[in-house]
C-alpha positions as CSV (number, residue, x, y, z in Angstrom):
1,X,0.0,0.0,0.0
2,X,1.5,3.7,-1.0
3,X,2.4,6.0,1.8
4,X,-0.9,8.3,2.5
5,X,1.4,11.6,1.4
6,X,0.7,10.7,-1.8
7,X,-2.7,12.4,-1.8
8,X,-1.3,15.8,-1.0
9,X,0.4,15.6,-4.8
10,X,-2.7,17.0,-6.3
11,X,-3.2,19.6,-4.4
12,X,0.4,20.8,-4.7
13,X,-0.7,20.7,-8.8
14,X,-3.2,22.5,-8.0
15,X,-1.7,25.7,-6.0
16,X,1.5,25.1,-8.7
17,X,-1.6,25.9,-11.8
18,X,-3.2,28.9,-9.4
19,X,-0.2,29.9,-9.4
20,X,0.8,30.2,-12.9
21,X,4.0,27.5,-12.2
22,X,4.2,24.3,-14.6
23,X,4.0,21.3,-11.9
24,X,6.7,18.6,-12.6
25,X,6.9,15.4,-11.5
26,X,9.8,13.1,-11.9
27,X,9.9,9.2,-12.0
28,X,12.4,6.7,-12.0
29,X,12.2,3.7,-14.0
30,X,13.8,0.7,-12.5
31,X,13.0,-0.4,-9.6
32,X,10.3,2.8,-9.3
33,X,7.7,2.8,-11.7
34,X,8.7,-0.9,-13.0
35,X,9.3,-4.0,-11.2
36,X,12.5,-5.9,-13.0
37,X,11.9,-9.3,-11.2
38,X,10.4,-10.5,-14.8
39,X,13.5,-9.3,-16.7
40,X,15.9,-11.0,-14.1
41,X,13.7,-14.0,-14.9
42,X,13.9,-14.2,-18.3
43,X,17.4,-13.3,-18.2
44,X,18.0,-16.5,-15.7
45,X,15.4,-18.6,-18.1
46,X,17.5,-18.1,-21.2
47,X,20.7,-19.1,-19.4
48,X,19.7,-21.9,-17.8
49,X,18.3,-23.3,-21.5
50,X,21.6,-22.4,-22.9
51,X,24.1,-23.5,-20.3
52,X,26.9,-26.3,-20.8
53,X,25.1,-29.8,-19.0
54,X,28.4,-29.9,-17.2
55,X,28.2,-26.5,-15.7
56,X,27.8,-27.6,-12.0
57,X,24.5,-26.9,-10.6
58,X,22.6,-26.4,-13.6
59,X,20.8,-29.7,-13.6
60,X,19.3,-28.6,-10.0
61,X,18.7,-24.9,-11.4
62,X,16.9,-26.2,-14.2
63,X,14.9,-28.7,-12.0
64,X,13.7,-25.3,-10.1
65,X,13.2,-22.9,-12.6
66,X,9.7,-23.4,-13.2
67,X,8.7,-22.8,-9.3
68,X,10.6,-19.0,-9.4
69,X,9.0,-16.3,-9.7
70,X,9.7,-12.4,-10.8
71,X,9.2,-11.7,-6.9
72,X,12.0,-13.6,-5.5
73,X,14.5,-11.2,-7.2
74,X,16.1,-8.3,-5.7
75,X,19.1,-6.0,-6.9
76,X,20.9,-8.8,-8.1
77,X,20.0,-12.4,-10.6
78,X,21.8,-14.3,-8.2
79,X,19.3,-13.5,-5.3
80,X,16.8,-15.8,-6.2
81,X,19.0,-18.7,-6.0
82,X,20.3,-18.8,-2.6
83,X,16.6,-19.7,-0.7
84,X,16.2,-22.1,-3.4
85,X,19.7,-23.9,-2.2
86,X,20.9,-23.1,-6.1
87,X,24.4,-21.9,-7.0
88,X,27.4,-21.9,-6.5
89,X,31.1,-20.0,-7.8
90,X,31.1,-22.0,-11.2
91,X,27.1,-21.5,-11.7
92,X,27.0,-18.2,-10.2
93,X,29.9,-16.5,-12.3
94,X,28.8,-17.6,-15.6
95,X,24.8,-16.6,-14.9
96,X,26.6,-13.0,-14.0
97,X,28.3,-12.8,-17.0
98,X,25.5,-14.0,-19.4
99,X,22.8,-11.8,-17.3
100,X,25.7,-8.4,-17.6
101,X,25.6,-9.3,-21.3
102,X,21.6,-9.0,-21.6
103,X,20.1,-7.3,-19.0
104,X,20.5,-3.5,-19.7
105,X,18.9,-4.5,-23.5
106,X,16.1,-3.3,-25.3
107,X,15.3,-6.7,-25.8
108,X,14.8,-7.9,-22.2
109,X,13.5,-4.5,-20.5
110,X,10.2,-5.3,-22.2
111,X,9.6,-8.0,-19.7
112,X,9.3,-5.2,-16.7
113,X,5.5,-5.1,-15.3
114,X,4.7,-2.0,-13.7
115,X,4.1,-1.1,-9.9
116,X,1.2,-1.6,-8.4
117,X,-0.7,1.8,-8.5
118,X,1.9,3.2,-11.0
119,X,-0.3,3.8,-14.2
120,X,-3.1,5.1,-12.5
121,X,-1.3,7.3,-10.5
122,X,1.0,8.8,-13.7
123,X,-2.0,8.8,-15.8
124,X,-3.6,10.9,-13.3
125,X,-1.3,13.7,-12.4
126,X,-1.3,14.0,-16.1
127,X,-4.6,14.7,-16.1
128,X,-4.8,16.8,-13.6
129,X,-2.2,19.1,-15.2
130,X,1.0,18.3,-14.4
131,X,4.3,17.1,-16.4
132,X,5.6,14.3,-16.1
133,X,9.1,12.9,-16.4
134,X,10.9,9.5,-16.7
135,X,13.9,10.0,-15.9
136,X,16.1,6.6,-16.2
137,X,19.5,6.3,-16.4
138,X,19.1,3.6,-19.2
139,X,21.3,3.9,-21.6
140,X,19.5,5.5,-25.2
141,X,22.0,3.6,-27.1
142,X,21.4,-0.1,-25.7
143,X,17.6,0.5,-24.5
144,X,15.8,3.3,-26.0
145,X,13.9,1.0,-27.8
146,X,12.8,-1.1,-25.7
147,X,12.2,1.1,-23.0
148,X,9.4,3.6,-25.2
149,X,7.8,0.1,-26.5
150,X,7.6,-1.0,-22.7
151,X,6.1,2.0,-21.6
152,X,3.8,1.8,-24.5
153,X,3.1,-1.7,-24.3
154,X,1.6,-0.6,-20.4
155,X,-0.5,2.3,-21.7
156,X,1.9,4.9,-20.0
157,X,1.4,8.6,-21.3
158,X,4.5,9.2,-23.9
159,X,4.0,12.9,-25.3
160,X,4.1,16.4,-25.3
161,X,2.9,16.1,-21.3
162,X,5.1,13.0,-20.2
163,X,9.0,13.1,-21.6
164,X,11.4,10.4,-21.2
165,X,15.1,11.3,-20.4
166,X,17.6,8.5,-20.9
167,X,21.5,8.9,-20.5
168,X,22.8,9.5,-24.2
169,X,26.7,8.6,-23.1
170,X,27.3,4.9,-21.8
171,X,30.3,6.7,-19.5
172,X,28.0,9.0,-18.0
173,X,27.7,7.5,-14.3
174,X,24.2,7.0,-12.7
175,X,25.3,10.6,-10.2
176,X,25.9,12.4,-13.3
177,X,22.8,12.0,-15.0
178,X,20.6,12.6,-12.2
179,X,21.8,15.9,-11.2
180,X,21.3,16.7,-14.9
181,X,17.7,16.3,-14.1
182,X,18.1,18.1,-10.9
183,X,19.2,20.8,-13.3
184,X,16.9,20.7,-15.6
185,X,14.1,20.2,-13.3
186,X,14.7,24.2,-12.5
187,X,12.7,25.6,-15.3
188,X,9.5,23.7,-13.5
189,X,8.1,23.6,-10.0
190,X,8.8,19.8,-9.0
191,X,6.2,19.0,-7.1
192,X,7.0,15.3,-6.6
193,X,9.9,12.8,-7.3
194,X,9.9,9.1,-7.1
195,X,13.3,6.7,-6.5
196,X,14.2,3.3,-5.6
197,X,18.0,4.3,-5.1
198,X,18.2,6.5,-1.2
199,X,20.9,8.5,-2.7
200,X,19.1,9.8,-5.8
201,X,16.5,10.6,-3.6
202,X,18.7,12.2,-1.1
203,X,20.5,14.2,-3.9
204,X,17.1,15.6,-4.9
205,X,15.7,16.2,-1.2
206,X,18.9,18.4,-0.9
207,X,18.1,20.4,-4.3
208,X,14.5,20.6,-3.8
209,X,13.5,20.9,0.2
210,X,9.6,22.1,-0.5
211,X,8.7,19.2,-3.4
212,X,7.6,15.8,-2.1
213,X,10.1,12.8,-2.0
214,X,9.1,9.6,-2.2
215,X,11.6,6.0,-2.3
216,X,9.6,3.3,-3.7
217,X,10.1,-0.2,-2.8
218,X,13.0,-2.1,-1.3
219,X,15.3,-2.8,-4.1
220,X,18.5,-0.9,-4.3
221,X,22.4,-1.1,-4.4
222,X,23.6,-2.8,-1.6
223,X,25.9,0.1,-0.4
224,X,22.6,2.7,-0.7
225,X,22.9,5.6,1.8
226,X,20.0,6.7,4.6
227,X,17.7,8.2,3.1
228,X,17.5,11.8,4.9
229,X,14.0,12.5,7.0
230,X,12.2,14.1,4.2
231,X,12.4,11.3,2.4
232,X,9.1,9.6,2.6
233,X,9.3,5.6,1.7
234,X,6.7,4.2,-0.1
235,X,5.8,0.3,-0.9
236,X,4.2,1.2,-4.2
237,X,1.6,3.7,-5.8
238,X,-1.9,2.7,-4.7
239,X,-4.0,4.5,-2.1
240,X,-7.0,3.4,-0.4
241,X,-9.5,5.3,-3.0
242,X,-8.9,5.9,-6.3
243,X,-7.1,8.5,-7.7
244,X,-8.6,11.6,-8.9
């Protein structure tokens, strides 16, 4: 269930419209607005089918497989093996290599499923007047098509009102691109901002005291920061009553 703060977003579109501001709102992909459980999945499915036999531990993987599911995942592939008593150096260090090789595609992203609440919710701030941002430090070169067709393929808005911002250089660190946004948030009111990584959040707390901060979910990098006080955490995007 999504934190009860999140009500209070339309009425800070509201006051932004009154006041003649253009009210922003900016969302994360991964791990935010999508859940990546099903790309780690397929990802593990297609390495399992292609693995050498002799590859120790893949008979028991394979034996498993069809009992996991997109919501044993977490930050990494491998997490889903461990409760499963699967692994092991061999197993784990080739499924790490084949998953590095596939994961960040436009081809596997398509297999994301959005958070619960998350469509009505964008679809509604949209509505109610407000811009909307995803702002995903994908890379445009490796999955800027797949990410537009999996946004499409869920009926998010993808136009004039909704943008998506994707980092154009595959150097440019995760840091880097989101205090672009940061930046370029400036020449809007943010109103709200959503993140499953506690320092992203934290770096736009600092930048923007008066919006509203919200950290979805419980995955991120295992060496995440606090998130600071304002920081409100959220399990997903549904309220009680439907949005407006």
């Amino acid at each position: 269930m999504g934190h009860p703060l999140l009500a209070e977003i339309f009425e800070r579109i509201a006051h932004t419209l009154d006041h003649g501001g253009m009210p922003l709102l900016v969302f994360d992909l991964d791990g935010t607005l999508f859940r990546t459980g099903g790309r780690h999945l397929a990802v593990l499915r297609d390495f399992a089918a292609g693995a050498d036999p002799a590859l120790e531990g893949i008979a028991a993987l394979r034996e498993a497989l069809p009992q996991i599911t997109p919501e044993e995942f977490g930050y990494f592939v491998t997490d889903a093996l461990a409760p499963w008593g699967l692994g092991g150096p061999a197993l784990n260090a080739a499924l790490v290599k084949h998953w590095s090789d596939r994961y960040f595609t436009s081809a596997y992203c398509v297999y994301d499923t959005p958070a619960p609440g998350a469509l009505d919710l964008v679809n509604a701030v949209v509505s109610a007047g407000a811009v909307v941002w995803y702002a995903t430090s994908r890379a445009e070169p490796t999955m800027g098509i797949g990410t537009r067709l999996s946004l499409q393929q869920h009926d998010f808005p993808l136009n004039e009102r909704a943008a998506l911002a994707m980092r154009g250089d595959l150097a440019q660190s995760d840091r880097d691109f989101k205090e672009a946004i940061i930046a370029a948030a400036a020449q809007a009111t943010l109103v709200a901002q959503f993140e499953n990584e506690p320092g992203n959040a934290n770096l736009f707390a600092t930048a923007y005291p008066d919006a509203l901060h919200f950290l979805i979910g419980d995955v991120h990098s295992p060496d995440a920061p606090e998130p600071l006080s304002s920081v409100v955490h959220s399990e997903d995007f549904v309220l009680p009553g439907a949005w407006p």
